[in-house]
C-alpha positions in Angstrom: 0.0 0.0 0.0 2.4 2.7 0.6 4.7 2.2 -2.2 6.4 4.6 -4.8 3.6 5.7 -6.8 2.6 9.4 -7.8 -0.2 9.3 -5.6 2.1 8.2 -3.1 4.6 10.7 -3.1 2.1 13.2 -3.3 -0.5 12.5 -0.6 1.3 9.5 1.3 -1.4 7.0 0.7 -4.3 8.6 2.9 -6.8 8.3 0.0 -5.7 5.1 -0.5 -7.2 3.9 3.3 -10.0 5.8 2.4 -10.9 4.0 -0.6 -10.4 0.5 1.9 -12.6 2.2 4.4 -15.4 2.3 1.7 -14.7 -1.1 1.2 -15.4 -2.3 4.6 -12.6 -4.5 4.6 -12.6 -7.1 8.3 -8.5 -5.9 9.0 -5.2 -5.0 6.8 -2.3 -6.1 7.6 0.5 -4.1 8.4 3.8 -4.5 6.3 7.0 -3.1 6.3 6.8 -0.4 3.7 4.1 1.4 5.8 7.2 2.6 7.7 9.2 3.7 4.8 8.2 7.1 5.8 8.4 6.7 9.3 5.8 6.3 11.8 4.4 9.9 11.9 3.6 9.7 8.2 1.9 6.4 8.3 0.0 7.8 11.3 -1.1 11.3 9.2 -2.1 8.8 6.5 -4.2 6.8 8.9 -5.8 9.5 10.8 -6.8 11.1 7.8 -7.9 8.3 5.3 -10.5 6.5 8.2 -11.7 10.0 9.1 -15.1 8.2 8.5 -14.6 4.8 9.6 -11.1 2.8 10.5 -10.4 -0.5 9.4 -8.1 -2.4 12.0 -4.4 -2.7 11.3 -3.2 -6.3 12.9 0.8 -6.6 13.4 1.5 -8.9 16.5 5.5 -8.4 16.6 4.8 -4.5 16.8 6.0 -2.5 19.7 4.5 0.6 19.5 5.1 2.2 23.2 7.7 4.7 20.7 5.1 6.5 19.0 2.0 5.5 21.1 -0.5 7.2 19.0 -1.0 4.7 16.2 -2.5 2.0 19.5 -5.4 4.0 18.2 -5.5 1.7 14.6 -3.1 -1.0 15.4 -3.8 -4.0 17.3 -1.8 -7.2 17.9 -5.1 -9.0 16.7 -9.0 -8.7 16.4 -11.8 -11.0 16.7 -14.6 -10.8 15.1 -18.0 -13.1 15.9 -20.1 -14.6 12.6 -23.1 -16.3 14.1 -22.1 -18.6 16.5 -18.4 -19.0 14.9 -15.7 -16.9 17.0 -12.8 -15.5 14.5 -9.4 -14.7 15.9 -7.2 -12.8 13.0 -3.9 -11.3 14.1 -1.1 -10.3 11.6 2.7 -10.3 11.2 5.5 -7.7 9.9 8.8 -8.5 9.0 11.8 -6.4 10.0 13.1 -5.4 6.4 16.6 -3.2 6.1 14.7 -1.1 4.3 12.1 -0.2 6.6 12.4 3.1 9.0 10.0 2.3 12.1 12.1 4.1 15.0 11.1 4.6 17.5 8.1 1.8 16.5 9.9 -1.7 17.3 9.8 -4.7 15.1 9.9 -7.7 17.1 12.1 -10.2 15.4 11.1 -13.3 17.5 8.4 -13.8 15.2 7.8 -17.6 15.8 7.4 -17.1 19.4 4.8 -14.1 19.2 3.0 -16.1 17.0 2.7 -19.2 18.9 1.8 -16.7 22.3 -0.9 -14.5 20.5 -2.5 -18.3 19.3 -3.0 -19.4 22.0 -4.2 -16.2 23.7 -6.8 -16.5 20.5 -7.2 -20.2 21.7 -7.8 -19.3 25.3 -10.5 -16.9 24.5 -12.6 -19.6 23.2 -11.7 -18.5 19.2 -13.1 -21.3 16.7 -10.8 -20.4 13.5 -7.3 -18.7 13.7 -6.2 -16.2 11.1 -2.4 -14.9 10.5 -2.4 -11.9 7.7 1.2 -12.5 7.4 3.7 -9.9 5.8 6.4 -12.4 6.5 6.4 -14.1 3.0 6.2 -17.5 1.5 9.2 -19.5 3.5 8.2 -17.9 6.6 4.7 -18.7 6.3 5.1 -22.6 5.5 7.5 -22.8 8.5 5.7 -21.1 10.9 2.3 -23.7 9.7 4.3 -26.8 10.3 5.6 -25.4 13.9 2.9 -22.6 15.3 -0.3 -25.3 16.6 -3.5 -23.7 15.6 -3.4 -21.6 12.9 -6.2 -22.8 10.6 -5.6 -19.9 7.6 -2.1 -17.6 7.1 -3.4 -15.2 4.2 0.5 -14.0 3.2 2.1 -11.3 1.4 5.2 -9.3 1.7 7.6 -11.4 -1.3 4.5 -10.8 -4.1 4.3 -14.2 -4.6 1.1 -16.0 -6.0 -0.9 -19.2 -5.3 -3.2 -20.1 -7.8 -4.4 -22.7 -5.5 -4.1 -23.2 -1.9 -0.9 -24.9 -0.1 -1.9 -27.1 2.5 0.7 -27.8 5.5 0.3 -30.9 8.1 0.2 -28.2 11.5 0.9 -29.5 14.7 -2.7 -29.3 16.0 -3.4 -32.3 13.9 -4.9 -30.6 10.9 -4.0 -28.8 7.7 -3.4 -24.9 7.7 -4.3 -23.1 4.4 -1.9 -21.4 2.9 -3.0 -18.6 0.3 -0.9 -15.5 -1.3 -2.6 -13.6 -4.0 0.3 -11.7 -5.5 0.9 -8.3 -4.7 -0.5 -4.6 -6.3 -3.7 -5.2 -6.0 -3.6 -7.1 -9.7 -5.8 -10.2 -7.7 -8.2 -10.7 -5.6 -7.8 -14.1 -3.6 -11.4 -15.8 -2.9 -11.1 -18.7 -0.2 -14.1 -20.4 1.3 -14.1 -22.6 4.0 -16.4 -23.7 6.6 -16.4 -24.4 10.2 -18.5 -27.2 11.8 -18.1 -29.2 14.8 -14.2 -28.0 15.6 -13.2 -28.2 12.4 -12.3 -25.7 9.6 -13.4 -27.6 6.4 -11.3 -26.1 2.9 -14.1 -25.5 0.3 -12.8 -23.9 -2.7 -10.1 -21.3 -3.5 -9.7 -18.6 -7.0 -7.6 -15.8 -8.0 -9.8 -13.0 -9.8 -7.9 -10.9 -11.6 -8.9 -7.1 -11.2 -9.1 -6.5 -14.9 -11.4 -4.8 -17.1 -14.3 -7.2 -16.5 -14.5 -6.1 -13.0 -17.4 -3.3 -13.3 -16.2 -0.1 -11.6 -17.5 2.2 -8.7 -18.0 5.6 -9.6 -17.8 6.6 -6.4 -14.5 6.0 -5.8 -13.6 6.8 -9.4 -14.8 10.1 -9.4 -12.9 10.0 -5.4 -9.9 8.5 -7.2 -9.7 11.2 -10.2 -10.4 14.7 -7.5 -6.3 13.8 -6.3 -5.0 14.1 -9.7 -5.2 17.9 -9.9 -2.4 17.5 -7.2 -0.2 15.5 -9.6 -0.8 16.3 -13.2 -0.7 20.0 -14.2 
């Protein structure tokens, strides 16, 4: 999301958010480009973008007592109740050289964080487990095979894509979904699964391309098009 665009360098991404806000996305996880500007930018972005309505931000291995005012849209994890089914989704950002987080921290003892905050999930009576990892690929089939309970890890952060689902044996005696839909926004990953009886049952998985067959929104078209004024003389 916050990456070298013209939109980006002119208005850091804050109509960006908005345009997720509208969406009404469940969370976003946080990677570790939404630092290339440092933490007061991301924050202007964020407090301005979901003026109207915030989607959460989930990063687990963040330590924010630095720059305390972005507690406000980051959390370690949400959960989120669909009829009688209890959702834990938390989230995961790697510590890339290129990032510039001071004074925000990012925890490298990723593996550990991850097994703690599923099992606090766990202990609060959560059905299905979530990881919006922004580790990448390796990471995330590692941390499946070795982190018990993590029924879904929806990854990102090396743009790689799964046109199907990888499944890995996890050490709660099941098989955690593994799903990356690229990276730019050029898919949209569709998984459905269902949960019955303790168990998290894989359904069907598709990549849809956001290409011209996708009808547009004039609403955010015509929000889209106000910014270039900014940009194009």
């Amino acid at each position: 999301l916050f990456t070298g665009d013209f939109y980006f360098y002119r208005y850091f991404s804050f109509p960006e958010y908005n345009v997720l806000s509208i969406l009404n996305l469940e969370a976003i996880a946080v990677g570790n480009h939404e630092f290339d500007a440092g933490p007061q930018v991301l924050y202007s972005s964020l407090d301005t973008g979901f003026s109207t309505s915030a989607v959460p931000l989930v990063s687990a291995n963040l330590n924010l007592s630095g720059f305390p005012a972005l507690n406000q849209f980051i959390y370690p994890y949400i959960i989120k109740q669909y009829d009688s089914v209890k959702v834990g989704i938390f989230g995961l950002t790697i510590n890339d050289p290129s990032s510039n987080p001071f004074p925000v921290v990012i925890n490298d003892s990723v593996i550990q964080i991850a097994n703690a905050t599923t099992t606090a999930l766990i202990n609060q009576g959560c059905d299905v487990i979530i990881c919006l990892s922004h580790m990448g690929y390796g990471f995330d089939n590692l941390m499946a095979s070795v982190v018990p309970g993590i029924h879904i890890i929806l990854g990102g952060h090396d743009h790689f894509t799964t046109a199907q689902p990888v499944f890995v044996p996890n050490p709660a005696g099941f098989s955690t979904i593994i799903c990356h839909p690229g990276s730019h926004y050029r898919f949209a990953g569709r998984l459905r699964f269902e949960y019955e009886n303790g168990t998290v049952e894989f359904k069907n998985y598709s990549l849809v391309e956001m290409n011209q067959s996708i009808p547009g929104n004039t609403e955010i078209k015509n929000y889209i098009n106000s910014f270039r004024k900014g940009i194009i003389n």
